[in-house]
DRENDREN-598772 format. One record per residue: residue in three letters; chain; y negated, z, x of N, C-alpha, C in turn. Coordinates in nm, 3 decimals, padded with zeros to 5 digits, m for minus. Each point is the difference from the previous one (the first is absolute). Layout:
BEGIN
(ala,A,(Y,Z,X),(Y,Z,X),(Y,Z,X)) ...
This chain:
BEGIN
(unk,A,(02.118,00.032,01.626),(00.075,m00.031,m00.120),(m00.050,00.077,m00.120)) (unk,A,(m00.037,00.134,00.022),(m00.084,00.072,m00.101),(m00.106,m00.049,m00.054)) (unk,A,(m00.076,m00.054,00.094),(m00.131,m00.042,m00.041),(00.009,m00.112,m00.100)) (unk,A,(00.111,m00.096,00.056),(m00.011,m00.127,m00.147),(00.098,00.044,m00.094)) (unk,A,(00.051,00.067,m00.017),(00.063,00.072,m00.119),(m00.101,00.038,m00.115)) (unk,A,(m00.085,00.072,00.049),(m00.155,00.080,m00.052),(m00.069,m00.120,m00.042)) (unk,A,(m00.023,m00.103,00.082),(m00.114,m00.115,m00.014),(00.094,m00.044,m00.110)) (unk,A,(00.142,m00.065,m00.016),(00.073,m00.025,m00.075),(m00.027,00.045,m00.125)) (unk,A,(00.046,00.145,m00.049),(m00.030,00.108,m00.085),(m00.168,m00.067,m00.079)) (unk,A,(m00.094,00.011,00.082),(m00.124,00.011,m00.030),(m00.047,m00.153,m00.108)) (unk,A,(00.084,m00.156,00.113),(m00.024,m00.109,m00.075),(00.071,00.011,m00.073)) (unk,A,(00.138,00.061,m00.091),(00.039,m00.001,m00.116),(m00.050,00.052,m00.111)) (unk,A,(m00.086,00.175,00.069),(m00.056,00.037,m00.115),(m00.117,m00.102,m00.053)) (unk,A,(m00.102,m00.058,00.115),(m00.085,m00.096,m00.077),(00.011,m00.067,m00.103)) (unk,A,(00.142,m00.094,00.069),(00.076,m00.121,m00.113),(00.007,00.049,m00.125)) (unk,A,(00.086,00.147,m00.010),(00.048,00.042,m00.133),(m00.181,00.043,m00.106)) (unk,A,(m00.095,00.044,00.119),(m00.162,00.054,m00.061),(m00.050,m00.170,m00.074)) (unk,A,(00.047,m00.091,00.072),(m00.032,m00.118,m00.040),(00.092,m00.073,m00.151)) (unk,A,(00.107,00.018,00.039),(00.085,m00.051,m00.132),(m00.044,00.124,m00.101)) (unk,A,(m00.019,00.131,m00.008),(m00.055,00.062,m00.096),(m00.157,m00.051,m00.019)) (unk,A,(m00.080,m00.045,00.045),(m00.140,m00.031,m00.020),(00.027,m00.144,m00.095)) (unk,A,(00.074,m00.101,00.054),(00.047,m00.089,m00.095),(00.065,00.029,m00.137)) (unk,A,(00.093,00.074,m00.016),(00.051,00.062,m00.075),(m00.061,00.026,m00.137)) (unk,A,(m00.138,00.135,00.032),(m00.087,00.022,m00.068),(m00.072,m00.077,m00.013)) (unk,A,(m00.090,m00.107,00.074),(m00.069,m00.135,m00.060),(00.078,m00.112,m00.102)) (unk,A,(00.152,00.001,00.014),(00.037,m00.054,m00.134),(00.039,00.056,m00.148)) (unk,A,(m00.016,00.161,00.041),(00.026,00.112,m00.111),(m00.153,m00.017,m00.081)) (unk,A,(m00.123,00.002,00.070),(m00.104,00.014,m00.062),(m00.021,m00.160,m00.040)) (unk,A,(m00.006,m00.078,00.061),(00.007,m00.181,m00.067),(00.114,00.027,m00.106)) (unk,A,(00.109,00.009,m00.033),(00.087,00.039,m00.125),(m00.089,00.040,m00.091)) (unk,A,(m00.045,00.155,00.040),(00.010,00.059,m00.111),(m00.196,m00.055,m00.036)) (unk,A,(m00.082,m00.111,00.058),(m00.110,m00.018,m00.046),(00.020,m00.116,m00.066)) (unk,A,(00.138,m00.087,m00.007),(00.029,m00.097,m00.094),(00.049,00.062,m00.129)) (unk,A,(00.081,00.053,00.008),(00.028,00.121,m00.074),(m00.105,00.064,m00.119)) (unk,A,(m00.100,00.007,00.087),(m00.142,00.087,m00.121),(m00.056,m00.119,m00.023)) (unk,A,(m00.016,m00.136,00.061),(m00.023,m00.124,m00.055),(00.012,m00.091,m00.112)) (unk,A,(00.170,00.028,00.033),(00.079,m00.059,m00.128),(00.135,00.081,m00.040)) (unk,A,(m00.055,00.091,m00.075),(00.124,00.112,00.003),(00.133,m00.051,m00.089)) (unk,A,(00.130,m00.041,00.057),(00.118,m00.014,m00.025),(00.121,00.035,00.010)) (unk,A,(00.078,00.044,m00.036),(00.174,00.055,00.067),(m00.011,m00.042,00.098)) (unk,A,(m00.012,m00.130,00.033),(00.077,m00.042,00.176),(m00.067,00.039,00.096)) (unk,A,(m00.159,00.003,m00.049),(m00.081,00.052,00.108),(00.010,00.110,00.022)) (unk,A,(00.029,00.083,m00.103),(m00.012,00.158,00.019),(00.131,00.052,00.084)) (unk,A,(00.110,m00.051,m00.022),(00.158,m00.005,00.063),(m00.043,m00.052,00.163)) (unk,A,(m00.093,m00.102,00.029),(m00.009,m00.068,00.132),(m00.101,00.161,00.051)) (unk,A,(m00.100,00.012,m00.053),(m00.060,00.125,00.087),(00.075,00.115,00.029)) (unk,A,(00.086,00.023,m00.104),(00.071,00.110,00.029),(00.092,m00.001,00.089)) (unk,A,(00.070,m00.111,m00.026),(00.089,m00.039,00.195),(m00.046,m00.024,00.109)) (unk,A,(m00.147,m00.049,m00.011),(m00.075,00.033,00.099),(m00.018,00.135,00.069)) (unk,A,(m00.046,00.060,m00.120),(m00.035,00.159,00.038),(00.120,00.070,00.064)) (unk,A,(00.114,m00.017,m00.048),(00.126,00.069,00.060),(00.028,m00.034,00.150)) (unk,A,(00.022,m00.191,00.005),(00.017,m00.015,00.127),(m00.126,00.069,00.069)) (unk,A,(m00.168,00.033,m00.040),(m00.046,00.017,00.114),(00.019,00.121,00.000)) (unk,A,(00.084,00.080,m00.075),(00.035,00.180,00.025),(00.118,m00.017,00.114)) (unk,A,(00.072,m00.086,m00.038),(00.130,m00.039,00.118),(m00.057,00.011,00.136)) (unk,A,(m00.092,m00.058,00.025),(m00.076,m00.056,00.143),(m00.043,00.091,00.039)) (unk,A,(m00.076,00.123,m00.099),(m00.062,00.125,00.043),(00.089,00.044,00.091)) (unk,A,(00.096,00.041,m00.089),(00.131,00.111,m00.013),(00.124,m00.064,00.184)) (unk,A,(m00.060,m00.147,00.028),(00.071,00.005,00.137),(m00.102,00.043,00.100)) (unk,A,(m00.141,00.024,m00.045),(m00.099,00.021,00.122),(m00.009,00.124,00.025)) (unk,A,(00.046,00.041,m00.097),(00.014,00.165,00.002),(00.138,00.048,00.077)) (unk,A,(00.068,m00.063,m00.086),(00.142,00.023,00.118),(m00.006,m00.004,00.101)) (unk,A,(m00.083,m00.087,00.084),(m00.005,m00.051,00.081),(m00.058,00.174,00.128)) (unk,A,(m00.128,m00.004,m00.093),(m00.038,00.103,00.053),(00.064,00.091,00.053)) (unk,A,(00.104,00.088,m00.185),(00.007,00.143,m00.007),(00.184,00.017,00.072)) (unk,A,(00.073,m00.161,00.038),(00.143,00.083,00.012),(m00.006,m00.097,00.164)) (unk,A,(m00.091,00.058,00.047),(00.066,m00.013,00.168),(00.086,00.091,00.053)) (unk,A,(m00.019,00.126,m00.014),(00.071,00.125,00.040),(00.110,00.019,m00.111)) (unk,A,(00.057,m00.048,m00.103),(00.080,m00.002,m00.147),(00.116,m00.053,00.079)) (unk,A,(00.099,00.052,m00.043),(00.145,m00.001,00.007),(00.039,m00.135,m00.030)) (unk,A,(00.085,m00.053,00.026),(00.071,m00.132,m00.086),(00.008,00.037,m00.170)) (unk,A,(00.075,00.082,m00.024),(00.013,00.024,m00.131),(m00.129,00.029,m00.096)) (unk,A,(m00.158,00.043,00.094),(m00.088,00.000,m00.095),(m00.075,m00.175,00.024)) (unk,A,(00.046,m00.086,00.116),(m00.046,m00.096,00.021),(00.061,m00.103,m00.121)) (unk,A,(00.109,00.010,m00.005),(00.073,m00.037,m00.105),(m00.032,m00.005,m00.173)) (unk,A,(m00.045,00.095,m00.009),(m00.049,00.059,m00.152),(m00.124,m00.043,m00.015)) (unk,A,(m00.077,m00.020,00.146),(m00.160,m00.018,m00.055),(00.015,m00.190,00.009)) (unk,A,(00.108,m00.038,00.044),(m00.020,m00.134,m00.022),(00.070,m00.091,m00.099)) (unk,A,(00.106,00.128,m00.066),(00.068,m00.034,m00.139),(m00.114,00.018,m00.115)) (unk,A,(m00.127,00.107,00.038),(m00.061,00.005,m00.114),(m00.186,m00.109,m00.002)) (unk,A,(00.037,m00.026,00.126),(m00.076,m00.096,00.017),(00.002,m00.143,m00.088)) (unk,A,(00.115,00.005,m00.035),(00.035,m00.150,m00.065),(00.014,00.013,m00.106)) (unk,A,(m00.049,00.107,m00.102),(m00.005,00.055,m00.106),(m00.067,m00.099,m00.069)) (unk,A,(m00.141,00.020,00.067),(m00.157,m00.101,m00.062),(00.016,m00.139,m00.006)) (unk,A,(00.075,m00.001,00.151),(00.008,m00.183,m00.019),(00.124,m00.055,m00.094)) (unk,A,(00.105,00.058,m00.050),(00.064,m00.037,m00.077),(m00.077,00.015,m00.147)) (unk,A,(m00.062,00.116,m00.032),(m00.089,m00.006,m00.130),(m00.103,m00.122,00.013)) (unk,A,(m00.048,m00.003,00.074),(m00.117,m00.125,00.050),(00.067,m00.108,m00.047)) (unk,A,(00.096,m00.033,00.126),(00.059,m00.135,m00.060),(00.065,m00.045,m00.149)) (unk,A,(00.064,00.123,m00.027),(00.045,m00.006,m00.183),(m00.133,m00.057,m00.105)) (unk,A,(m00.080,00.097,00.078),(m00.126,m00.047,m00.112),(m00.075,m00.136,00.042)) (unk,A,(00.002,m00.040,00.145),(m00.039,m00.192,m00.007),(00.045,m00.050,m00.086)) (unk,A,(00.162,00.000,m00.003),(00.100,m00.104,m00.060),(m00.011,00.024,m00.101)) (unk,A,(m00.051,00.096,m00.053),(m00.034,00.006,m00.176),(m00.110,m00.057,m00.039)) (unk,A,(m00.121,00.011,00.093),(m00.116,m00.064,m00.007),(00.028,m00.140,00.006)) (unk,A,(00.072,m00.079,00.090),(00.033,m00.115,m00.020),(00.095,m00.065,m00.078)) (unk,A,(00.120,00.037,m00.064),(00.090,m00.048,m00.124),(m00.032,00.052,m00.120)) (unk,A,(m00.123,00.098,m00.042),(m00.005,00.026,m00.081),(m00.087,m00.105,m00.150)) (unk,A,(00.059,m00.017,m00.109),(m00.081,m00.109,m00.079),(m00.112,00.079,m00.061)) 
C-alpha cells in the first residue's frame, strides 16, 4: 500500500511539472505577441498568464515542502496558493473586456 501511495505521489508531481511547463509556454507565447503588437489587452493577457504560471509553481512547491506541515500550515500554503491564480484570472478578464 506504501509503495502506490509513493508511485501515486510521484505521477502527480509529473502532472503538476507538466501543467507548469504548459503554463510557461503560454506565458512566453503572450508575452512574444505582446513585443509583437504591444497593447493593453495583450499586456493584461501576459500578465495573467505570468501569475497563473506563479500559481502552478507555488502548488509544486507545496507539494514538495508541506508533507511533514501541520494542517494549519497545509492550510495557509494552499490559501496563499490561490493568491496568483485569482490575480491571473482578474488580469485575463481585463485582457478580454477591455476596449
Amino acid at each position: 500500500m506504501v509503495e502506490v501511495v509513493a508511485v501515486m505521489r510521484g505521477i502527480l508531481a509529473l502532472m503538476r511539472m507538466a501543467v507548469f511547463g504548459l503554463s510557461l509556454g503560454i506565458t512566453l507565447i503572450s508575452f512574444q505577441a505582446y513585443r509583437q503588437r504591444p497593447s493593453e489587452r495583450l499586456q493584461y493577457a501576459f500578465m495573467g498568464f505570468a501569475f497563473i504560471s506563479m500559481g502552478v509553481a507555488s502548488t509544486v512547491i507545496a507539494q514538495i515542502g508541506a508533507r511533514e506541515a501541520t494542517e494549519t500550515v497545509r492550510l495557509f500554503f494552499q490559501m496563499t496558493e490561490s493568491i496568483p491564480f485569482i490575480i491571473g484570472f482578474t488580469m485575463l478578464y481585463i485582457s478580454l473586456y477591455r476596449d
